[in-house]
VMD Tcl script that draws the C-alpha trace (Angstrom):
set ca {
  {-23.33 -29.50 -35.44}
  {-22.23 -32.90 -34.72}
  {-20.62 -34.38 -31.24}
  {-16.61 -33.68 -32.18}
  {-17.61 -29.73 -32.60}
  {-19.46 -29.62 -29.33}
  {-16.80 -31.74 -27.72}
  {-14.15 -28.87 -28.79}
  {-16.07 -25.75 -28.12}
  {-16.64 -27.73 -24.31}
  {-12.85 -27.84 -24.30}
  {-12.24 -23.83 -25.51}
  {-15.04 -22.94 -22.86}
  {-13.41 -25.49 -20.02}
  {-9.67 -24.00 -20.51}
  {-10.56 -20.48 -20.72}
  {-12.79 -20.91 -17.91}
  {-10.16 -22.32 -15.88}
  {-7.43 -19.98 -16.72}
  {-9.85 -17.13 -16.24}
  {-10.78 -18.37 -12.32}
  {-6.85 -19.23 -11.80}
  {-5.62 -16.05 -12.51}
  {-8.18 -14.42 -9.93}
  {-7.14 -16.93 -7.32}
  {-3.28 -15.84 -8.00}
  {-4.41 -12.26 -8.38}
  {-6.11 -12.53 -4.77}
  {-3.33 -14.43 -3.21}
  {-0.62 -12.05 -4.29}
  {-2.99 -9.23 -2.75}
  {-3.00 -11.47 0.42}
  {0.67 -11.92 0.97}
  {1.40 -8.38 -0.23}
  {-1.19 -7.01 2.68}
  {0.50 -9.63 5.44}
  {3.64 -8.37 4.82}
  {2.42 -4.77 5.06}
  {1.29 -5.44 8.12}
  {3.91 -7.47 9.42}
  {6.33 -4.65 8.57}
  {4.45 -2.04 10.10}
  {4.29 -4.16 13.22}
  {7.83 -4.61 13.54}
  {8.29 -0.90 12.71}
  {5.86 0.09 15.84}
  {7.91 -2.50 18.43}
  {11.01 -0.80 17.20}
  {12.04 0.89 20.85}
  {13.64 3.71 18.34}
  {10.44 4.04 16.38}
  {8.44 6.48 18.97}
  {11.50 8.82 19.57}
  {12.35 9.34 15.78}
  {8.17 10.01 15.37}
  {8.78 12.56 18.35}
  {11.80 14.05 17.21}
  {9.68 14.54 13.98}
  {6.89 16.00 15.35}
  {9.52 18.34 17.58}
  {11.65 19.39 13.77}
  {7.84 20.51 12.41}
  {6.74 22.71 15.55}
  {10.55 24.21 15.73}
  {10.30 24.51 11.99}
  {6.72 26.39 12.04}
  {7.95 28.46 15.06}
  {11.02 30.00 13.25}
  {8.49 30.29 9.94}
  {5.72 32.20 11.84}
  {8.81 34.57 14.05}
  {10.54 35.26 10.71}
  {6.87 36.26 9.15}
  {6.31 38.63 12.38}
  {9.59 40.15 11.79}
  {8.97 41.24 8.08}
  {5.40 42.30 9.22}
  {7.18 44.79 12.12}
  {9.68 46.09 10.15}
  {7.68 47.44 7.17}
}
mol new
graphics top color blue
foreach p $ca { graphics top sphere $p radius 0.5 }
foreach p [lrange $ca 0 end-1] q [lrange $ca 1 end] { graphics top cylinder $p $q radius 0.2 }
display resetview
């Protein structure tokens, strides 16, 4: 093997190499910004003065919900 071939299999290994280590950096990054805007959102979503009464008013809806299940089970149960 003389110098030129070593010289171009130093520039395969050099741009794969790079390309390789720049798409994890991107690939991280991304992951970053995606997470911070998660969180951001779900910050915003929690200072919302709205956001507690529509999780109570969901939490209310279930229970009701389950009551009218579980009193519509007893009847059937009674009546046969």
């Amino acid at each position: 093997m003389n110098i030129g071939n070593w010289k171009k299999h130093g520039f395969e290994f050099l741009s794969i190499f790079i390309a390789v280590i720049s798409a994890f950096a991107l690939n991280n990054w991304n992951d970053n910004r995606r997470d911070n805007t998660s969180e951001q959102d779900a910050i915003s979503t929690r200072q919302n003065p709205n956001y507690r009464f529509r999780m109570v008013f969901k939490a209310h809806r279930k229970v009701r919900e389950d009551y009218y299940e579980l009193g519509s089970a007893a009847r059937a149960i009674e009546c046969c």
